[in-house]
N, C-alpha and C positions, 0 to 999 in steps of 0.2 A: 144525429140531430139533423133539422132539415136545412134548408139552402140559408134559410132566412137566419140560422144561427150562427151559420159561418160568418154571415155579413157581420154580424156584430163581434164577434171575432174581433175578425179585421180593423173594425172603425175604432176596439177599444182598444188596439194597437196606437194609433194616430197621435201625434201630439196634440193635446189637450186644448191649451191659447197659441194664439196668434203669436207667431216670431214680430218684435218689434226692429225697426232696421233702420239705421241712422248712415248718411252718404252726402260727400261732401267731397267738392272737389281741391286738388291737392295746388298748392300757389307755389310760388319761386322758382326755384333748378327745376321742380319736376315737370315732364313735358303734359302739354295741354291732353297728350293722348292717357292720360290718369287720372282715377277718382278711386277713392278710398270708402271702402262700407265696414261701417261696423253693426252689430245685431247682439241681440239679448237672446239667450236661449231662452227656450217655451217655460212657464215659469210650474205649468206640469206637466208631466210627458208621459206616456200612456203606452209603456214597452219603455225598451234600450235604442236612445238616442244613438243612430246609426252615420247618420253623414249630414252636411249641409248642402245644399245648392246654389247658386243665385243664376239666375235667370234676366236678359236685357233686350232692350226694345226698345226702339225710336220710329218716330215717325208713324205711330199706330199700328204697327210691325208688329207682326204672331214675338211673343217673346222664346227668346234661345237660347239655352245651355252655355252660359259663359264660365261656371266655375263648379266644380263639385266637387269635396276631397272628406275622408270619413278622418280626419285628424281633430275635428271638432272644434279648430278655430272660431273665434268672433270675429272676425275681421281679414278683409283680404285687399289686396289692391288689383283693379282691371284695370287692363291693359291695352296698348291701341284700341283705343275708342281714337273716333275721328273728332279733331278739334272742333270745338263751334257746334255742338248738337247737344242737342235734349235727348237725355235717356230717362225709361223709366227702369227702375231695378227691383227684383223679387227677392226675397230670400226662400227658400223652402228647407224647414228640419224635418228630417225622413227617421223613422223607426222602419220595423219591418212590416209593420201594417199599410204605412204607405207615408204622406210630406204632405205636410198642412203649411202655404204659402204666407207669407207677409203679405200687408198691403203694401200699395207699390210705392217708392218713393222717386222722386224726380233728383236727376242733375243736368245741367250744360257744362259740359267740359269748356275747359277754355278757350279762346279763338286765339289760333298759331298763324303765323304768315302765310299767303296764297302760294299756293304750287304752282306748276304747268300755265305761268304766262304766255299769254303767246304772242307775239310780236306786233308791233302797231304797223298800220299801214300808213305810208305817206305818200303824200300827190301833190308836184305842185304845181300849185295855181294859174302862178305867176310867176318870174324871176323875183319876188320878194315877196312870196306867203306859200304857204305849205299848207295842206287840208292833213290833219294827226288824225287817224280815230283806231281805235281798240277795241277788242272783246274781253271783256271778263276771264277771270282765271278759270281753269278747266276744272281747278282744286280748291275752293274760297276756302276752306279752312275755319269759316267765320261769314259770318253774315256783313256782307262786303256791302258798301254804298256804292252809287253809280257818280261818276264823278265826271265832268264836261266842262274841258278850261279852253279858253281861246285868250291865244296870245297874239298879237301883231309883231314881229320884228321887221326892222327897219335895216336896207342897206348898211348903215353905217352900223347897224347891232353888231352883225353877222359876220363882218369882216376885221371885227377886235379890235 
C-alpha cells in the first residue's frame, strides 16, 4: 500500500476525543509548590491506550514534559512548581499511533513567602532620622506589592 495508507494507519491509531482535564490547586498543609490534575480517559480510543503525559507552561513558555507514566492513572500531583505563577497544563493520552492533547487548562499555585531578602540600607540624616530603603526579594514567591512607609522617631522614642 502506498505512503498515503500508512498515514491512515497511524491516525486510526490515535485517540478518537479530546482528553478532558480538570486542575486545581491544593489548600492547607500542602505547600504552594502543588496542584493536582485529574482527566477523563478519551471516551474512544482507536488502538490500546498506552500512557499518559501532561505537559506545563507559564509565562507563554514552549510547554515541557512534566509527567509521563504508562500506569494509566487519572490523576497525579505536580510538583515544585514555583508559588505565585500561572500555569497552563496539557494532558496527552498516547496509543501507538501517536497522543491527542487536551485543551489547556489554567492554575496559579499559591503565593508562599518571599525568599532571598535582601538587607535594607540605612543612612542617617541626622542625629535623629534615618533614610530606610530596600529592594525587593530576589524570590517573590507571589506577586508582591511595593510598599513605602516613613516614620519620624523622635530623641526621646529612640532612647526607651
Amino acid at each position: 500500500m502506498s505512503t498515503h495508507g500508512l498515514c491512515n494507519v497511524l491516525r486510526s491509531h490515535l485517540p478518537y476525543l479530546a482528553v478532558s482535564l480538570y486542575i486545581r490547586r491544593l489548600w492547607g498543609i500542602v505547600p504552594a509548590e502543588y496542584a493536582w490534575c485529574r482527566w477523563s480517559r478519551p471516551s474512544q480510543i482507536n488502538g490500546v491506550l498506552k500512557f499518559y503525559s501532561i505537559f506545563l507552561s507559564h509565562d507563554g513558555s514552549e510547554p515541557m514534559l512534566a509527567y509521563n507514566s504508562s500506569d494509566l492513572a487519572e490523576e497525579h500531583t505536580l510538583r515544585n512548581l514555583t508559588p505565585g505563577t500561572s500555569y497552563s497544563v496539557t494532558v496527552a493520552a498516547c496509543t501507538g499511533g501517536g497522543c491527542t492533547r487536551s485543551p489547556p487548562s489554567h492554575v496559579q499555585t499559591e503565593e508562599s513567602t518571599p525568599e532571598n531578602v535582601p538587607e535594607p540600607l540605612v543612612i542617617p540624616l541626622s542625629p535623629h532620622s534615618l533614610n530606610i530603603s530596600w529592594a525587593p526579594p530576589e524570590t517573590p514567591n507571589g506577586l508582591n506589592g511595593s510598599r513605602s512607609e516613613r516614620t519620624e522617631f523622635h530623641q526621646d522614642t529612640l532612647s526607651g
